[in-house]
N, C-alpha and C positions, 0 to 999 in steps of 0.2 A: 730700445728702439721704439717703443710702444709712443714717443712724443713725436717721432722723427712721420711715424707711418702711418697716423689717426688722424686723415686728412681733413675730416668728415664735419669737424666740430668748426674749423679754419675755415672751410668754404659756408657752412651756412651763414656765419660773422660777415660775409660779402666784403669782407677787408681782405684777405687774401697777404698778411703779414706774414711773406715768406721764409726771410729770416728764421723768426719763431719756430717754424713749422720744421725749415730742413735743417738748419745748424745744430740742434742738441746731440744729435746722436755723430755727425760728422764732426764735430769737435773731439768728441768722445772717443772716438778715432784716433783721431790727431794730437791726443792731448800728451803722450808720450816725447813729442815731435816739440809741441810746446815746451813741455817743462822743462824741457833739456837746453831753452836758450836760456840765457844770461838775462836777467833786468838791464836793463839800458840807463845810461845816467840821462840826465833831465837835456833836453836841446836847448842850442845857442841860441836865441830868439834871431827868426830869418836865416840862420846857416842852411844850408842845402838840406831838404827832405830827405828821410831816409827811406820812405816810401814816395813815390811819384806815380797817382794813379793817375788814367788819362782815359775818360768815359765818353763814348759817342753814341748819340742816340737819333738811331733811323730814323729820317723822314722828320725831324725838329727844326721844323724853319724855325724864324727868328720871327716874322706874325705867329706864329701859336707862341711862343716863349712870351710876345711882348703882351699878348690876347690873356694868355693864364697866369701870366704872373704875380694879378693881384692876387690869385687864390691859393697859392702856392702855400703851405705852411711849414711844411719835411723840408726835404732833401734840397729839392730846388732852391726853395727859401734860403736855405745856410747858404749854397752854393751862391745866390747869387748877389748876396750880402757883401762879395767880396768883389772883386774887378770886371767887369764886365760891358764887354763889347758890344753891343745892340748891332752893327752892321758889320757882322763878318760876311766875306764869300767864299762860297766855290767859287772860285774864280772862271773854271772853264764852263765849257756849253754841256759837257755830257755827264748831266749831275743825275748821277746812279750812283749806288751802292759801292764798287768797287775803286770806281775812279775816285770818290769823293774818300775814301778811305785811305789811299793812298798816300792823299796829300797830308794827312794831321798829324802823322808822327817823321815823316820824309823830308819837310818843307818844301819838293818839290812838287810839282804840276804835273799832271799827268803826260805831260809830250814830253815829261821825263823820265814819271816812273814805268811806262809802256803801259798802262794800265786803263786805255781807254773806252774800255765798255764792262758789264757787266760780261758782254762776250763779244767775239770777232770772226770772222774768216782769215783762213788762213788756206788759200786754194792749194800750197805746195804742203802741206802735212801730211806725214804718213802713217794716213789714215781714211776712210769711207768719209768720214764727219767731218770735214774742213771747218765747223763751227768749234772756236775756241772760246772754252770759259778761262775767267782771268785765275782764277783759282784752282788751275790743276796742272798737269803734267800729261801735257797729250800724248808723250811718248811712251807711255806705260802700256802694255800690250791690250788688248780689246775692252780698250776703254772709249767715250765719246762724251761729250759733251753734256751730256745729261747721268750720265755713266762716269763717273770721272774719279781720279786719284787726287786727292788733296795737294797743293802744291805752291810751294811760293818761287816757284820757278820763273813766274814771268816779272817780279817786280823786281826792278833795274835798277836798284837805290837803296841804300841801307834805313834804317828805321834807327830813333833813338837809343831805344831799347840795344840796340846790336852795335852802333858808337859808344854810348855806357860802358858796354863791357871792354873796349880798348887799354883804356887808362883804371878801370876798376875789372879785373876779371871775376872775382870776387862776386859782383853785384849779379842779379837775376832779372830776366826779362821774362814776364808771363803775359798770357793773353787767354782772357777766357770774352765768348761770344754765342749770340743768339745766330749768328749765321758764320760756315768757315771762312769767304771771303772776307768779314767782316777781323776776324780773327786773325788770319795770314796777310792781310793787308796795315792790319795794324805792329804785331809780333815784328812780322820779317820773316828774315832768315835765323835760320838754329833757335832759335827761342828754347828759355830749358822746360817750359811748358805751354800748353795751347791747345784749349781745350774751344768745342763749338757743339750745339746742338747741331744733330743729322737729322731732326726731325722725333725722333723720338729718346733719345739716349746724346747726352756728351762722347762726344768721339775726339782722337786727336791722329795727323797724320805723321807725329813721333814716336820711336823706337824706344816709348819709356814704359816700365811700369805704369799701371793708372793709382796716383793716389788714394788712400783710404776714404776721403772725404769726396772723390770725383762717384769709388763704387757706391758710395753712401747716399749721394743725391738722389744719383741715376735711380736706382732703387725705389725712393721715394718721389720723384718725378713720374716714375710707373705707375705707381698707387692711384698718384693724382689723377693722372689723365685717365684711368680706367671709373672715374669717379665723374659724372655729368658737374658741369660748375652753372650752379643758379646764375639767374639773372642779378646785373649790381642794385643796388639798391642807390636811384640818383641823387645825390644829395640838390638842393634847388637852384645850384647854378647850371647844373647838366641839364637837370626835368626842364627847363625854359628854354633848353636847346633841339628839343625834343620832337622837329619837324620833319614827318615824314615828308618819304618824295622817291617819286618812282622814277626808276632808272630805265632809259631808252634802250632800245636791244635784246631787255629782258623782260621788264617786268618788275625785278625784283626792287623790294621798297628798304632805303635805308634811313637813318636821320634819328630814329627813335628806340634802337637798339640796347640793351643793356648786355651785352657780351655774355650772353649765355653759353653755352658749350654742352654737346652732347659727349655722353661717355665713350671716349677710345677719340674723338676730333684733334687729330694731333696737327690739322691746319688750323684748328681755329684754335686749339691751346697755344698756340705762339702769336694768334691776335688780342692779346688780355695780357692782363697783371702778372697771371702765372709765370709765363717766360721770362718777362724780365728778373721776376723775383726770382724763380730758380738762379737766373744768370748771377744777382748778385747773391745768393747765396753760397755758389760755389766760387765766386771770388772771396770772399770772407773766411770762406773754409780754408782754402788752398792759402791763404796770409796766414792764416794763424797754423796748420798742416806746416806748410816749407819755409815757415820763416821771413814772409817778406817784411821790409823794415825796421825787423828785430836784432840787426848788427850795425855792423859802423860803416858798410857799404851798400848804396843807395840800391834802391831796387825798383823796376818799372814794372806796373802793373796794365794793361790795356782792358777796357771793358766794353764791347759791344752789345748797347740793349736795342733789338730790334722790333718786339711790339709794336712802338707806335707806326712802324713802317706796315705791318699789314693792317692793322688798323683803319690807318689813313687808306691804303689799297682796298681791303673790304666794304669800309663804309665812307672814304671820301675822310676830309679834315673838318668839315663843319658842323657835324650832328652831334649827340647825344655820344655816342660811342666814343669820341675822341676827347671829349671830354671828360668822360670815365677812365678812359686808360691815362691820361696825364697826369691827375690827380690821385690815383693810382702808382703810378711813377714816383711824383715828390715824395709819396708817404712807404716807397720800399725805398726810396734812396734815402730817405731820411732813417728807416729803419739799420740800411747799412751803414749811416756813418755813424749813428750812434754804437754803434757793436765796437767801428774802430776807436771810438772816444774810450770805449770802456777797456778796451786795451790798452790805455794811454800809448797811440801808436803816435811817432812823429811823421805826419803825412800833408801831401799837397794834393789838389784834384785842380782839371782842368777839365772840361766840360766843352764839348762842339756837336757838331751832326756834318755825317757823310753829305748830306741835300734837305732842301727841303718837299714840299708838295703842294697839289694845285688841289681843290677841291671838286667833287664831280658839276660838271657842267649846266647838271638839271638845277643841282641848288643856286650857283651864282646867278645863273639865270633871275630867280626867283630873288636874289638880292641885287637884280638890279644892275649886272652884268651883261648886256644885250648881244656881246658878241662870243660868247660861251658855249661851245660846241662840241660836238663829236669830230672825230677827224674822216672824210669824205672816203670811202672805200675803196675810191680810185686810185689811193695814193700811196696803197699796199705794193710792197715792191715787185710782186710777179703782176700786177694791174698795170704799173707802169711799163713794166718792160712787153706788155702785151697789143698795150695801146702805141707802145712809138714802135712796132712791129719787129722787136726782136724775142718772141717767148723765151724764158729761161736764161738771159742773157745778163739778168740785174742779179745780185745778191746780196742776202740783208735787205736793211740794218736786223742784227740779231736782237735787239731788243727794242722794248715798245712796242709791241705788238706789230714790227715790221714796215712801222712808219716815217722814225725819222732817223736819227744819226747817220752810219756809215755806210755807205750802200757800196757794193764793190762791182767792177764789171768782170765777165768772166776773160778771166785769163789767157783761156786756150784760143780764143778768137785772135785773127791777126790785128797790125797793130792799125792798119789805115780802118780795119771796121771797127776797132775798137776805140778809136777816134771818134767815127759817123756816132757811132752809140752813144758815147759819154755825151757830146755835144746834143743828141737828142734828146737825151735822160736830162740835161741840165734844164734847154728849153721849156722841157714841159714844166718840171719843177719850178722854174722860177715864176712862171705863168699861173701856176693852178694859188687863186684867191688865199688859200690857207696857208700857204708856204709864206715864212717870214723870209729865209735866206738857202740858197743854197751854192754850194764854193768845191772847185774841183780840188782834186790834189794837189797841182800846178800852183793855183792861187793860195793856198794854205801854208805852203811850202816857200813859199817867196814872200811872204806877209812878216811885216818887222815884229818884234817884239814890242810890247803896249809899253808907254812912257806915263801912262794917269794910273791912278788908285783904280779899282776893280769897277767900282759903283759907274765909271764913266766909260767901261769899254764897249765898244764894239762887237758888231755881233762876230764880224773875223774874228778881232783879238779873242774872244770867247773861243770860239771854234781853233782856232789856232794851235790856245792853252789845252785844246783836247787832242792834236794832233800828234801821233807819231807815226813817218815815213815806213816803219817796217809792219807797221802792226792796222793801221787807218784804210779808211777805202778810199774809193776813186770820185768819191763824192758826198759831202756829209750836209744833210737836210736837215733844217730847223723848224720849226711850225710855229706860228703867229701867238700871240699871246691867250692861253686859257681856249685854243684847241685844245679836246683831251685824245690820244692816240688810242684810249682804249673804247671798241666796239662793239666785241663782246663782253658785257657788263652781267653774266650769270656768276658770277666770282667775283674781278674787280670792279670797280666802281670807279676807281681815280688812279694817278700815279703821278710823276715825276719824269727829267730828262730834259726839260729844257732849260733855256739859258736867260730865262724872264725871273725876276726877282723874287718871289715867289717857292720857285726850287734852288735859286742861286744863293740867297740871304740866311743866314745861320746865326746864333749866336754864339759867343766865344766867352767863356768865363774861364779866370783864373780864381783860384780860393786855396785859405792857410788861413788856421784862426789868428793869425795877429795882423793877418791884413782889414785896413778899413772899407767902406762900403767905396766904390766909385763907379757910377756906369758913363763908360764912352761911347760920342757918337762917332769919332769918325772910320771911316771906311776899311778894312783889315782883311788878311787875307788868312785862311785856317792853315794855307804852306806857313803863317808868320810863327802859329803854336810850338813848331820844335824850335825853331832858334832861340824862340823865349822862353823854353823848356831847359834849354841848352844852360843858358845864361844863368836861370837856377839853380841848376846843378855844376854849374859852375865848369862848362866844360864846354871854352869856346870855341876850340876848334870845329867843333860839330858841327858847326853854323856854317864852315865857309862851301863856298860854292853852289849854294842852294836858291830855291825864288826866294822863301821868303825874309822876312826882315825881324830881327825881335822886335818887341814893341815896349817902348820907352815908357818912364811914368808909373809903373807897376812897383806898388808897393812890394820892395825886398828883394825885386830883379836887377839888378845894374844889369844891363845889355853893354856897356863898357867897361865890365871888368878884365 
């Protein structure tokens, strides 16, 4: 245990090569579990993966991918040496976490997989806390929203992973994640494992033993975080990123940060290298632990790294600090593939992001952004419903700081004041300078389906793709381009949510070492990832009935087999 638990020598190196650090002794573990598979004969050059990993990385627009990519050396690098899409979307408006997660292993769009917010109302629940998070089971006895039971109860749509096992029952669907939704949005339903940080410990909400190698991390992820982590040491493409800039609201100054961490900061160990490194460590563990890849029946791995997402929320996307954590990133993703090379595992990876993110306001400013702002206070949802003279009458949006998405009217009112209201709550909305769009129910609901590629829709067709009848409110608000919704700036700095290119625009890699390098530009949707996951693995039915489309041209995919 003595390599697994000596964290001391790892964090002063300011590499933070996790790998290294958690794998020895959880192998060690697991090594029983290993020996007892069979050698595999050599693969069919191109036949179907026997592993199919599938890694999304919070808050990875496709400007930071296209921004760092010359510097990329690791993980990235390999990755994106192989098929790659420069303009994938979120296709919908309400690019957060949950929703955008939905769509990468489902093909479908959120107004299908019910999954339209990070969270919602829900006035007829039975419960105090009509706020629903997408990741739980509000029915579990006194539980709420911030109190919550783990839950993949509300995604309405199978996952790869959970078609796979149809025709292969054999095969395994895992998910390990730096967040649960992150995790439950990817897995699915019954996954045989599915593991997430809760903030300080891997947790799973399955009725399984915990793996020798999940107690093994947990353990030494403890150690860690009771351990202060030095500042990084920037190498000179970060140092020249290095501009401070004070944040309105607060005070607080970001831009020239080197990801420090006090001992026991178990919110800022999940804005650094650490989190993600733990995450891919105990996906490495848990492959070589239960066997994924190591028989004749394909196995799907999911990998949620959320770092860069508080990252980019702490210090915004354009300092010094985001640049640290990416480059960070290539160099433990590169550390994880290397572990699978040395297993000679037969595996494929695909690579996307839930959204991406906008940078804080002060900085673009200062680049030359003139209309980069705070978003106006008035436009808090109990501000609005104070000022068109119904208090307490608006509810939501639950997230973004209560500024834009889904705002719902209250129910209990009759239906002609509930009328007067929504029409006044619209008026104002559409009037106040910051608001880009706002669209009742009514119009969302009668709005056709988009007939262009993503890059040319509409802010409806956007909002549309976020829409679902049972779950959506009575009015969903959009804000103007590089508004930032967040005002108190003591904690974040920046965030995500809207449906301007920016949080919309992701990249999409496919990668297998015998594919050649290709990068595409044109326009793609990350619903497209399963169908053309499908077709890999050779398993077309999977594809039918979904948004999106496999995509043609990919070296060792026929999408017409």
């Amino acid at each position: 245990m003595a390599a697994l638990l000596d964290c001391r020598v790892a964090l002063a190196m300011t590499e933070f090569r996790l790998l290294k650090l958690f794998l020895p002794a959880a192998l060690a573990l697991a090594a029983s579990a290993a020996a007892a598979t069979p050698p595999l004969m050599p693969p069919t050059p191109m036949a179907p993966p026997r592993l199919l990993i599938v890694i999304s990385v919070d808050q990875f627009s496709a400007d930071l991918f296209d921004e760092y990519r010359p510097q990329f050396t690791g993980g990235l690098a390999r990755l994106a040496s192989g098929t790659v899409f420069r303009n994938g979307y979120q296709s919908h408006a309400a690019t957060e976490t949950c929703p955008g997660h939905s769509t990468i292993l489902t093909g479908r769009r959120p107004s299908a997989t019910g999954i339209v917010g990070n969270l919602w109302i829900d006035q007829s629940a039975n419960r105090s806390d009509k706020t629903i998070y997408c990741a739980e089971d509000e029915r579990a006895p006194g539980t709420s929203a911030a109190d919550y039971k783990v839950s993949p109860v509300h995604l309405l749509v199978p996952t790869l992973g959970q078609l796979l096992k149809q025709p292969s029952p054999a095969s395994l669907n895992v998910a390990v994640a730096g967040k649960d939704r992150s995790a439950v949005m990817m897995g699915g339903h019954a996954p045989d494992q599915r593991w997430y940080w809760d903030g300080k410990r891997f947790a799973t909400d399955l009725s399984k033993p915990a793996p020798a190698s999940v107690v093994a991390i947990n353990a030494a992820a403890a150690t860690m975080l009771a351990i202060p982590r030095p500042p990084l040491v920037p190498p000179p493409v970060c140092a020249a990123k290095a501009q401070p800039v004070r944040l309105e609201g607060s005070g607080r100054v970001i831009g020239a940060g080197a990801l420090a961490r006090a001992a026991g900061d178990a919110a800022h160990f999940r804005a650094g290298p650490e989190a993600d490194g733990t995450v891919l460590a105990l996906s490495a563990a848990l492959i070589r632990e239960i066997g994924l890849g190591q028989d004749n029946a394909p196995d799907v791995l999911s990998i949620g790294l959320s770092a860069t997402d508080y990252v980019g929320h702490f210090f915004g996307t354009g300092g010094q600090e985001m640049c640290l954590q990416l480059l960070a990133l290539d160099r433990e993703l590169g550390d994880f593939l290397a572990r699978l090379d040395q297993w000679n595992l037969d595996y494929a990876v695909a690579l996307t992001a839930d959204h991406g993110g906008d940078d804080a306001p002060e900085r673009l400013r200062l680049r030359g952004i003139a209309s980069a702002a705070r978003v106006d206070p008035a436009l808090e949802t109990t501000m609005v419903a104070k000022t068109i003279g119904h208090p307490g009458a608006l509810l939501g949006p639950q997230s973004q700081g209560n500024f834009i998405g889904d705002v719902y009217v209250d129910a209990g009112l009759a239906s002609d004041e509930r009328a007067r209201l929504l029409a006044k709550a619209l008026d104002f909305y559409r009037r106040h300078p910051q608001v880009a769009a706002a669209y009742s129910r009514a119009e969302l609901s009668g709005a056709p389906a988009p007939t262009t590629t993503a890059d040319k829709w509409s802010l409806m067709d956007m909002a549309r793709a976020s829409f679902d009848p049972r779950r959506s409110g009575d009015i969903f608000v959009m804000l103007k381009p590089h508004v930032n919704p967040i005002v108190d700036t003591s904690i974040y700095a920046s965030t995500h949510g809207s449906p301007w290119p920016y949080d919309r625009r992701v990249p999409i890699i496919f990668w297998r070492p015998e594919m050649d390098a290709a990068t595409r530009e044109e326009p793609v949707e990350t619903v497209d990832i399963m169908p053309t996951l499908a077709a890999m693995l050779r398993l077309p039915n999977a594809a039918s009935g979904i948004d999106g489309k496999c995509l043609h041209g990919i070296q060792g995919i026929d999408c017409d087999r």
